[in-house]
SEKOLGU-882584 format. One record per residue: residue number from 1; x negated, y negated, z negated of N, C-alpha, C in turn. Coordinates in steps of 0.1 Angstrom, whole numbers, plus 2048, in hexadecimal, padded with zeros to 3 digits. Each point is the difference from the previous one (the first is absolute). Example, Ala and Ser with C-alpha at 12.3 -4.5 7.8 and 13.67 -1.06 7.14 Angstrom:
2
<r><seq>1</seq><n_u>77C</n_u><n_v>839</n_v><n_w>7B2</n_w><ca_u>809</ca_u><ca_v>7F4</ca_v><ca_w>800</ca_w><c_u>7F7</c_u><c_v>7F4</c_v><c_w>800</c_w></r>
<r><seq>2</seq><n_u>804</n_u><n_v>7F5</n_v><n_w>807</n_w><ca_u>7F7</ca_u><ca_v>7F5</ca_v><ca_w>800</ca_w><c_u>808</c_u><c_v>7F5</c_v><c_w>7F8</c_w></r>
//
This chain:
90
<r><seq>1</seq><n_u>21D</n_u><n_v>C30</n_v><n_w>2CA</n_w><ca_u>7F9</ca_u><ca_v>7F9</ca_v><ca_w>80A</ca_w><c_u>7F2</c_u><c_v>807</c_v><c_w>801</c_w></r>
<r><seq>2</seq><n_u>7FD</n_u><n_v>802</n_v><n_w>80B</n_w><ca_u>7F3</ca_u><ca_v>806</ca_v><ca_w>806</ca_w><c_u>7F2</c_u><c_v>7FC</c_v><c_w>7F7</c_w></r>
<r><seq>3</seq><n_u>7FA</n_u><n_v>802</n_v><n_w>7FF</n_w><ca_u>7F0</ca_u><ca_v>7F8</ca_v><ca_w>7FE</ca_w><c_u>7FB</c_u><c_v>7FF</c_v><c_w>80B</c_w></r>
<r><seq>4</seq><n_u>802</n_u><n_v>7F8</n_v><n_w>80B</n_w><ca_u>7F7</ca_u><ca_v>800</ca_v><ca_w>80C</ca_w><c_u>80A</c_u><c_v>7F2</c_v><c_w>803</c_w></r>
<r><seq>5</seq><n_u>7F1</n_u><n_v>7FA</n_v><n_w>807</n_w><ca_u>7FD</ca_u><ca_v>7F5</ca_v><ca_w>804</ca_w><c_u>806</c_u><c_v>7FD</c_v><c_w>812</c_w></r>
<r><seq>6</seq><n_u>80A</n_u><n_v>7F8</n_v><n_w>806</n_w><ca_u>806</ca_u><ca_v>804</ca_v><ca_w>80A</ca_w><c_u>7FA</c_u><c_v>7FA</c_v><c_w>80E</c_w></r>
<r><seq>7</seq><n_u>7F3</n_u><n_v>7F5</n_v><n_w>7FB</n_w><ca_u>7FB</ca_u><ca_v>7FD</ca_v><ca_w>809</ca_w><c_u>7F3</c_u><c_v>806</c_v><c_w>802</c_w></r>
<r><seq>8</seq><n_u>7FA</n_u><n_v>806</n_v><n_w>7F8</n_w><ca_u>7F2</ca_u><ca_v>805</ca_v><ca_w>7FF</ca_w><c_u>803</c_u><c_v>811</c_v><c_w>804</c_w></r>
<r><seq>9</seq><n_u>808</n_u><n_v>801</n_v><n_w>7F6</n_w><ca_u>808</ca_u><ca_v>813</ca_v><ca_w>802</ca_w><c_u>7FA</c_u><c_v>808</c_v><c_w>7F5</c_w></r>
<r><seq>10</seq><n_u>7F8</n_u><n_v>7F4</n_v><n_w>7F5</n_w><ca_u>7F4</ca_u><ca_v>80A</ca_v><ca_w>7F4</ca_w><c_u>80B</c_u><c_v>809</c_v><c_w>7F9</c_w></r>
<r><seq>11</seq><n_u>7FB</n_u><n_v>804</n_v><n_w>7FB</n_w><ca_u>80A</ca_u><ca_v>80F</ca_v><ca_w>7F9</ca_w><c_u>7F7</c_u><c_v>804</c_v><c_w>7F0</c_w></r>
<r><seq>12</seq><n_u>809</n_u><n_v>806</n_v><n_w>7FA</n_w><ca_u>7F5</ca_u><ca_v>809</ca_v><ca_w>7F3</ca_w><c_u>7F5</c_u><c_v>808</c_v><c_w>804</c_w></r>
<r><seq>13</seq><n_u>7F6</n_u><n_v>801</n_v><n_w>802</n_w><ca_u>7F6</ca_u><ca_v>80B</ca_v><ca_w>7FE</ca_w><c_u>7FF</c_u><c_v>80F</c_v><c_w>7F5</c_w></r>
<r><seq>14</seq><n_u>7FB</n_u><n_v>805</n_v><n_w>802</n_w><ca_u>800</ca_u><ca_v>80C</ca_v><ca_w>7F9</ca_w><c_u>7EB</c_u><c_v>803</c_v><c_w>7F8</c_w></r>
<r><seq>15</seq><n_u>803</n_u><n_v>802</n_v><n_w>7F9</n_w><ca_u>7F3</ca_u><ca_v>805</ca_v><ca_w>7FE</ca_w><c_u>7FC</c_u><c_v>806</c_v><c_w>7F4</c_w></r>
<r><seq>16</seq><n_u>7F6</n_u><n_v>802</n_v><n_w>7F7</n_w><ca_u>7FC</ca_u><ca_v>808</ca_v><ca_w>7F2</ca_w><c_u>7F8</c_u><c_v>7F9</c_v><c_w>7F9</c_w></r>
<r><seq>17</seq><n_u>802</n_u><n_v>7FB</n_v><n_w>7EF</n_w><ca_u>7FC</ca_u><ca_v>7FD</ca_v><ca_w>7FA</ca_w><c_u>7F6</c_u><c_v>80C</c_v><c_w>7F7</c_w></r>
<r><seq>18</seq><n_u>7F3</n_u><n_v>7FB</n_v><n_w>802</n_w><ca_u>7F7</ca_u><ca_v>809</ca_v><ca_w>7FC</ca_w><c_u>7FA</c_u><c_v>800</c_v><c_w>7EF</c_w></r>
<r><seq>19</seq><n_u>800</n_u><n_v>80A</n_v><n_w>7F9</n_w><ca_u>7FC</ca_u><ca_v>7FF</ca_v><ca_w>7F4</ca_w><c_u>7F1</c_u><c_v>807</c_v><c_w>7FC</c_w></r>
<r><seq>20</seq><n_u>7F8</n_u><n_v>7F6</n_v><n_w>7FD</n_w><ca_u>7F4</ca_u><ca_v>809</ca_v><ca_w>803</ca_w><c_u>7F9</c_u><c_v>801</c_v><c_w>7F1</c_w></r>
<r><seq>21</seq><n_u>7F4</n_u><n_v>804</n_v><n_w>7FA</n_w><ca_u>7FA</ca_u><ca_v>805</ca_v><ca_w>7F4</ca_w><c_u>7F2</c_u><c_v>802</c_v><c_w>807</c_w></r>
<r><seq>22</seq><n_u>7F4</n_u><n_v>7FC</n_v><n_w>7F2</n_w><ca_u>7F3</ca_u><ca_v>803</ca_v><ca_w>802</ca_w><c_u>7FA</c_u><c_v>7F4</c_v><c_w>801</c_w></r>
<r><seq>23</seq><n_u>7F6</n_u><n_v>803</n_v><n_w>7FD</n_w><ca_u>7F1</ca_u><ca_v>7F3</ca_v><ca_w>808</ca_w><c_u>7FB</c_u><c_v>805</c_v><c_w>80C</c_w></r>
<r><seq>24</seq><n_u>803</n_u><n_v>7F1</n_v><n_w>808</n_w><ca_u>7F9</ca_u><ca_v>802</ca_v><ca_w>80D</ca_w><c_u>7F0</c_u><c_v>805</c_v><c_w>7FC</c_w></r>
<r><seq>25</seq><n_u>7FC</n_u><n_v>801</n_v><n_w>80E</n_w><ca_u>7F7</ca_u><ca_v>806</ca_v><ca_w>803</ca_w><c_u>7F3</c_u><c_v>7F8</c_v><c_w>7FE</c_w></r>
<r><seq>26</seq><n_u>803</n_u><n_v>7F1</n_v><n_w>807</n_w><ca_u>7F5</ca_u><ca_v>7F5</ca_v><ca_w>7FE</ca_w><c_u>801</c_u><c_v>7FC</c_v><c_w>7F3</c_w></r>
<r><seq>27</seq><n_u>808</n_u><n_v>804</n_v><n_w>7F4</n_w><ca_u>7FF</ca_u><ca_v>7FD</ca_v><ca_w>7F6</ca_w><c_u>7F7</c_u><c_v>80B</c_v><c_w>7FB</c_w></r>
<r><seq>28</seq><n_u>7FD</n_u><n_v>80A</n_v><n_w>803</n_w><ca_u>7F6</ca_u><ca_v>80C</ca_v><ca_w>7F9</ca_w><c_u>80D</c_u><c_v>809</c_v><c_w>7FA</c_w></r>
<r><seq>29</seq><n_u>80B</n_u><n_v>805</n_v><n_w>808</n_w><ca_u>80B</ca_u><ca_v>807</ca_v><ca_w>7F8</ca_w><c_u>7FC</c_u><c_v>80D</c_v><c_w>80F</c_w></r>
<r><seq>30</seq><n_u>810</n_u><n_v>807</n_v><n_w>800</n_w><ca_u>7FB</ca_u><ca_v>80C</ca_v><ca_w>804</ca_w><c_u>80A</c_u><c_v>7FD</c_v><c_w>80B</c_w></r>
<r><seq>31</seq><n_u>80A</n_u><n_v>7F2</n_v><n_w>802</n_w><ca_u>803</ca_u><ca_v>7FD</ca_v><ca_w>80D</ca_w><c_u>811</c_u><c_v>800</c_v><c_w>7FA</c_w></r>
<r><seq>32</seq><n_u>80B</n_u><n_v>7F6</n_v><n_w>807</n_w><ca_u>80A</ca_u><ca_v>7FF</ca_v><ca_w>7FA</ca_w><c_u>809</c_u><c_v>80C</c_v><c_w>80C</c_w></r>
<r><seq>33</seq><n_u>80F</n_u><n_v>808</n_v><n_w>7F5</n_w><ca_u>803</ca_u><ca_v>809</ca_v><ca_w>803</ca_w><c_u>811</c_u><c_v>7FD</c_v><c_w>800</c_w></r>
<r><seq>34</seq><n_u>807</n_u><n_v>802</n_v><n_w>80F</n_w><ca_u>811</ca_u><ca_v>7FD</ca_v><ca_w>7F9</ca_w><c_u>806</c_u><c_v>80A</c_v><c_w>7F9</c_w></r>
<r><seq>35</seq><n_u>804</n_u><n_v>7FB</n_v><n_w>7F9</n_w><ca_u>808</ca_u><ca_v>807</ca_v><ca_w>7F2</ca_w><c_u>814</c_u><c_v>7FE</c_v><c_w>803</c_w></r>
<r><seq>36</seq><n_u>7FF</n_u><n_v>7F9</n_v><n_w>807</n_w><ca_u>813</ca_u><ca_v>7FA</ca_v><ca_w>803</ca_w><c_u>7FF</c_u><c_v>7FA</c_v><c_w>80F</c_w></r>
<r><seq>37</seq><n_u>80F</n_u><n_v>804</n_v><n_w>803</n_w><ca_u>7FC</ca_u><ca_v>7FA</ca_v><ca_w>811</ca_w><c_u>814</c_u><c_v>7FF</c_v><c_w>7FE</c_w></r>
<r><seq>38</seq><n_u>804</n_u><n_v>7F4</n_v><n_w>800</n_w><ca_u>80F</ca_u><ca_v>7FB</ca_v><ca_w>800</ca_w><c_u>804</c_u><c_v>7FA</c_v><c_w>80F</c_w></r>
<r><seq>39</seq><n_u>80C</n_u><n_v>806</n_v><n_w>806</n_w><ca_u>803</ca_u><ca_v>7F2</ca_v><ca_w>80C</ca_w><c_u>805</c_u><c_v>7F4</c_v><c_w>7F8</c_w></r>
<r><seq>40</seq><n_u>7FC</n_u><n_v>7F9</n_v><n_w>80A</n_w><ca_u>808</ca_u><ca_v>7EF</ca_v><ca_w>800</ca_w><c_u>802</c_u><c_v>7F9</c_v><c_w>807</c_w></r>
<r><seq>41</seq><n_u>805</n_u><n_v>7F6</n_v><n_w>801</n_w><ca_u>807</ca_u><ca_v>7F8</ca_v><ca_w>80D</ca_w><c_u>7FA</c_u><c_v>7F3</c_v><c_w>801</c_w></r>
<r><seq>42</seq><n_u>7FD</n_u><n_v>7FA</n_v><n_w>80A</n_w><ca_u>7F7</ca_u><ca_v>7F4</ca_v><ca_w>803</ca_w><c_u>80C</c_u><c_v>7F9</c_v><c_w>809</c_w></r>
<r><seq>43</seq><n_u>808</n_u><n_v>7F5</n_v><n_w>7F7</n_w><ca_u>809</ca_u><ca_v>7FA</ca_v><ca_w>804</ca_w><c_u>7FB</c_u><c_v>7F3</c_v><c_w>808</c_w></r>
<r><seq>44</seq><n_u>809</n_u><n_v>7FB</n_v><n_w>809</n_w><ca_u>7FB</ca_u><ca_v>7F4</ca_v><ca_w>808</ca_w><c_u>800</c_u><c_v>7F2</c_v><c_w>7F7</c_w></r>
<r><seq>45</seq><n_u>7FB</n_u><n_v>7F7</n_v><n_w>803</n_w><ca_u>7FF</ca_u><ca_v>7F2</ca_v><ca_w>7FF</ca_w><c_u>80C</c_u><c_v>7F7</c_v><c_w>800</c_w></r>
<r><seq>46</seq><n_u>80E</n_u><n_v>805</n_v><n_w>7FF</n_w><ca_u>80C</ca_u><ca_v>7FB</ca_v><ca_w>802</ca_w><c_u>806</c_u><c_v>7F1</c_v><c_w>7FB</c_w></r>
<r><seq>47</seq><n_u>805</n_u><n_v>7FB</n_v><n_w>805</n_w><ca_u>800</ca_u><ca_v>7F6</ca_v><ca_w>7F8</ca_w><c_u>815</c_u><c_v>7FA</c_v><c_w>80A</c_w></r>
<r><seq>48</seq><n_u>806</n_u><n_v>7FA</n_v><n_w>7F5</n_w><ca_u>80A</ca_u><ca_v>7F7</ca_v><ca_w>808</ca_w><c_u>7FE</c_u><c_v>7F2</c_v><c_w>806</c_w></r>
<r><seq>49</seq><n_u>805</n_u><n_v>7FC</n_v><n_w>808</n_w><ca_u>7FE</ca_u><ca_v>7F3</ca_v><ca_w>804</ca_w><c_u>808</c_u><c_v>7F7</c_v><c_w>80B</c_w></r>
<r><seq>50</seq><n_u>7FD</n_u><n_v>7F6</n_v><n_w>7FF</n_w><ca_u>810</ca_u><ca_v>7F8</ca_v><ca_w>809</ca_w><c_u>7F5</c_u><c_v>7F9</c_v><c_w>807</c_w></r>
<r><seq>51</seq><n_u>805</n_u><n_v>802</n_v><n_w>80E</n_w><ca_u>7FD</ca_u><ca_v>7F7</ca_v><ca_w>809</ca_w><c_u>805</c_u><c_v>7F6</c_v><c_w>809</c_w></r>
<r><seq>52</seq><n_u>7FF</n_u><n_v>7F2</n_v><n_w>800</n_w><ca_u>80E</ca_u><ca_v>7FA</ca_v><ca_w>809</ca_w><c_u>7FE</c_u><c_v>800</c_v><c_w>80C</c_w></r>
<r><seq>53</seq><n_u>80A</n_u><n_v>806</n_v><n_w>804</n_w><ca_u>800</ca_u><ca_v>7FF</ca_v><ca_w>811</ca_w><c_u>808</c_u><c_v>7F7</c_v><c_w>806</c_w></r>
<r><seq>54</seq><n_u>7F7</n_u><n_v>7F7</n_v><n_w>809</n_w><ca_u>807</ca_u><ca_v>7F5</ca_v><ca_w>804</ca_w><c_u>804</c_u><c_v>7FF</c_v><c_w>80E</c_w></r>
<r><seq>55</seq><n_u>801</n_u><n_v>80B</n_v><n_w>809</n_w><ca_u>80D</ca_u><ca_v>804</ca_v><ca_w>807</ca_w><c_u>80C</c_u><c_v>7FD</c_v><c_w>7FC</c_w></r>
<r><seq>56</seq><n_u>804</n_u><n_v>80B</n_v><n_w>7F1</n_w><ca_u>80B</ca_u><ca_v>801</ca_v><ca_w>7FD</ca_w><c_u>801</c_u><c_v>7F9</c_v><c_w>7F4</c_w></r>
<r><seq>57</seq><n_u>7F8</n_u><n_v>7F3</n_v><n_w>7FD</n_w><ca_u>806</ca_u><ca_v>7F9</ca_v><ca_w>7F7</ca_w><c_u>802</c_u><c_v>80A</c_v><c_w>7F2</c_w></r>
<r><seq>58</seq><n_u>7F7</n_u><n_v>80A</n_v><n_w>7FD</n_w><ca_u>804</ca_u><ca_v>807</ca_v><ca_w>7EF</ca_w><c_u>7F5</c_u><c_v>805</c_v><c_w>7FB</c_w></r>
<r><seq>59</seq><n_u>800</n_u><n_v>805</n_v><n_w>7F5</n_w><ca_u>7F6</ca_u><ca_v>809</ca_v><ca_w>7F7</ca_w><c_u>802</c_u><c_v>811</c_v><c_w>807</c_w></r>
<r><seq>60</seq><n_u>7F7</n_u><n_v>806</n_v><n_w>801</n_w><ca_u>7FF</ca_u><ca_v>80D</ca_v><ca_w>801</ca_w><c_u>7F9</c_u><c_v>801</c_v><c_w>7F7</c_w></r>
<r><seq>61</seq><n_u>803</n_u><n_v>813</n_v><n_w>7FA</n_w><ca_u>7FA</ca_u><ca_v>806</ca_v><ca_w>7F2</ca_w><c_u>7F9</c_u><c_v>80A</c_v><c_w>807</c_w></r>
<r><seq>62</seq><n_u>7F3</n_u><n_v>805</n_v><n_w>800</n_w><ca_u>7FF</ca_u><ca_v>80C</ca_v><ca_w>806</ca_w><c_u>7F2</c_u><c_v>806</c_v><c_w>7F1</c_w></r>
<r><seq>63</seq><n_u>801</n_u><n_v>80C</n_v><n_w>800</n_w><ca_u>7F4</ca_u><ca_v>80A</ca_v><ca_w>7F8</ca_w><c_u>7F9</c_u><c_v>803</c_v><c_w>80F</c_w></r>
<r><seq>64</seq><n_u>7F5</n_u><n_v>7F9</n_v><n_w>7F8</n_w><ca_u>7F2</ca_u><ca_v>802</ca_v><ca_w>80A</ca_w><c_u>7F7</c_u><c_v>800</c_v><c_w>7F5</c_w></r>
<r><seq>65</seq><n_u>7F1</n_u><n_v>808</n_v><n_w>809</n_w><ca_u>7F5</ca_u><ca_v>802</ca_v><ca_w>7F6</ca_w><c_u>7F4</c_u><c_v>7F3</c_v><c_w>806</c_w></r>
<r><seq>66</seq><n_u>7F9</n_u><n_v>7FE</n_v><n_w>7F6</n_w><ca_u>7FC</ca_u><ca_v>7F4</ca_v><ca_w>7FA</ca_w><c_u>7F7</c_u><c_v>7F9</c_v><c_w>813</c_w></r>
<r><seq>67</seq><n_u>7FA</n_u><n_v>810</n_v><n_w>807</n_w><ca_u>7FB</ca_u><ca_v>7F9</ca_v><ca_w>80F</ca_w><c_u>80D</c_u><c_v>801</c_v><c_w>808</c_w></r>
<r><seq>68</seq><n_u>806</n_u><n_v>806</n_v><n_w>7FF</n_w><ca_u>80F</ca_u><ca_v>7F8</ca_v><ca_w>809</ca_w><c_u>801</c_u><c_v>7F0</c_v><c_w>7FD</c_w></r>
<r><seq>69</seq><n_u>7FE</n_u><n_v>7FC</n_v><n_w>7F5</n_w><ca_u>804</ca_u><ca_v>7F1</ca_v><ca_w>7FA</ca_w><c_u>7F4</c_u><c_v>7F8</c_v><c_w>80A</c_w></r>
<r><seq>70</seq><n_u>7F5</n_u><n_v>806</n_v><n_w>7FD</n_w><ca_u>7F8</ca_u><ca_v>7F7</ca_v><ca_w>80A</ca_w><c_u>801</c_u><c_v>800</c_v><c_w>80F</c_w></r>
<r><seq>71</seq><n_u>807</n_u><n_v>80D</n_v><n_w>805</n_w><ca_u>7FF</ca_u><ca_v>7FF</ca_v><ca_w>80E</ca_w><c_u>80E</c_u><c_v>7F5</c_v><c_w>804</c_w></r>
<r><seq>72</seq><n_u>807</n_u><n_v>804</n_v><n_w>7F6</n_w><ca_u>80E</ca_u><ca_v>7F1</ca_v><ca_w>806</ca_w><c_u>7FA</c_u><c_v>7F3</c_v><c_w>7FE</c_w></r>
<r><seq>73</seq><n_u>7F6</n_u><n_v>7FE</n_v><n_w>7F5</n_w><ca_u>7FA</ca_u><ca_v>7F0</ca_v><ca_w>7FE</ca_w><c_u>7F5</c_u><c_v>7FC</c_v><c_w>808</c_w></r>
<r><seq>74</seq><n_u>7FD</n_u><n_v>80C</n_v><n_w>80B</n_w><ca_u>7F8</ca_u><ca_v>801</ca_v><ca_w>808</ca_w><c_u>80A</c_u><c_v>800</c_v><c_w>80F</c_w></r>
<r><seq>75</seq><n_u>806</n_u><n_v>807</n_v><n_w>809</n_w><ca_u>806</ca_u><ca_v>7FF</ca_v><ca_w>806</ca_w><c_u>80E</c_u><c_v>7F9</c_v><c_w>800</c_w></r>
<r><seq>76</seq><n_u>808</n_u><n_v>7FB</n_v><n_w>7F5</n_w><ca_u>809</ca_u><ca_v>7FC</ca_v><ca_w>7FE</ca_w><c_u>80A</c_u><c_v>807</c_v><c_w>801</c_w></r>
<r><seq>77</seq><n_u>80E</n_u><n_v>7F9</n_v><n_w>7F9</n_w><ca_u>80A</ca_u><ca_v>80D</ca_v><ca_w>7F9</ca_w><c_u>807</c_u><c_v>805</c_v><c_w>80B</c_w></r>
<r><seq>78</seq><n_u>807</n_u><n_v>7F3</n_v><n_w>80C</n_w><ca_u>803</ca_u><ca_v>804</ca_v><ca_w>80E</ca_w><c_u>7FE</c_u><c_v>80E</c_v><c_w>805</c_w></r>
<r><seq>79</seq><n_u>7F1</n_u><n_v>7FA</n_v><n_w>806</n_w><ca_u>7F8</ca_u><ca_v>80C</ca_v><ca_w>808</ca_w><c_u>802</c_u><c_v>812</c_v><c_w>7FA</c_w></r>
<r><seq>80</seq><n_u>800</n_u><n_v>800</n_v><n_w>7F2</n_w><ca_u>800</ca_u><ca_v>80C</ca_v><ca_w>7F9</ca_w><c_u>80E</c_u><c_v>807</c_v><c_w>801</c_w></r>
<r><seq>81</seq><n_u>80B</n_u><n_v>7F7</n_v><n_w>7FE</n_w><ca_u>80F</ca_u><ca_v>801</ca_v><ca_w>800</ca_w><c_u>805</c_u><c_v>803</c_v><c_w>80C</c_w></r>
<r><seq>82</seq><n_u>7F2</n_u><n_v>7FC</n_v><n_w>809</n_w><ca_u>804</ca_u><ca_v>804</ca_v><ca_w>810</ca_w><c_u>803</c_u><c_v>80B</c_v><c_w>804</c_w></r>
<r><seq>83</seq><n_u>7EF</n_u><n_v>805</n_v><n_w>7FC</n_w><ca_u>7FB</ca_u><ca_v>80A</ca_v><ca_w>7FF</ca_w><c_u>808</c_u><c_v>810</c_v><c_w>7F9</c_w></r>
<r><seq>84</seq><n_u>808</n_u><n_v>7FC</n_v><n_w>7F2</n_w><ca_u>804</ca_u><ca_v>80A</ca_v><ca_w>7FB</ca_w><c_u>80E</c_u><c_v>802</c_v><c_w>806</c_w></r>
<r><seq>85</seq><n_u>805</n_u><n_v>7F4</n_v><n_w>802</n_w><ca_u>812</ca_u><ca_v>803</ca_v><ca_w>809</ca_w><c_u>7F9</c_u><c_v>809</c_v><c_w>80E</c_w></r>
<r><seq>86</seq><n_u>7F6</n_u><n_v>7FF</n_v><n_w>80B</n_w><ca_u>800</ca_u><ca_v>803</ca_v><ca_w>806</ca_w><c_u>7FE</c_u><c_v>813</c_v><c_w>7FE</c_w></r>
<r><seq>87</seq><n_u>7F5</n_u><n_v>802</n_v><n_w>7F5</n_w><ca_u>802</ca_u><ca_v>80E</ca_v><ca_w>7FA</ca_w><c_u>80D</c_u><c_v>805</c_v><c_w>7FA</c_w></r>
<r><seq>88</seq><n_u>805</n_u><n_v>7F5</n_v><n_w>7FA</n_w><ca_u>80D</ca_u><ca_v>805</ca_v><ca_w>7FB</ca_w><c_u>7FF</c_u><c_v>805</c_v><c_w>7F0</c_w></r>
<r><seq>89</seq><n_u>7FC</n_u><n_v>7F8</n_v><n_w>7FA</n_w><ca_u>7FD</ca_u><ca_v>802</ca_v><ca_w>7F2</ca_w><c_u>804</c_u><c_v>7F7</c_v><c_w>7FA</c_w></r>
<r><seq>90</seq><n_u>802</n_u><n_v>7F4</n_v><n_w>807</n_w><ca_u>809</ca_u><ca_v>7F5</ca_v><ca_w>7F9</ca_w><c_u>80B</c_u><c_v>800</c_v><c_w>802</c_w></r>
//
């Protein structure tokens, strides 16, 4: 299963964990210098969760990240479920 979020569309990011050495500068050193530079991955906010939908009378499960949660408790679960059949993701 993906890491990405199906209402929002968030995804992993990419980016470099920096390894640095020295005394800064405003400490009275000679200024800090990278010594290690690693990638890493900045995963989303993911979470499981059941929503009832009372159209269809049941629980739905969907992985959404944590502002997808507020935009369904903000718009409601309908409107979003509309929304995603009509993309075609649901």
């Amino acid at each position: 299963m993906p890491r990405t979020c199906i209402v929002t569309g968030k995804k992993p990011q990419f980016g470099r964990s920096y390894t640095l050495r020295g005394i800064a500068k405003k400490k009275k050193g000679i200024g800090l210098k990278i010594t290690g530079c690693t990638n890493r991955r900045f995963n989303p906010n993911l979470k499981t969760k059941r929503f009832w939908d009372p159209e269809e009378k049941r629980f739905i499960t969907l992985r959404l990240s944590t502002a997808a949660i507020r935009t369904i408790d903000k718009n409601g679960i309908s409107a979003v479920k509309r929304k995603l059949q009509k993309e075609g993701a649901l």
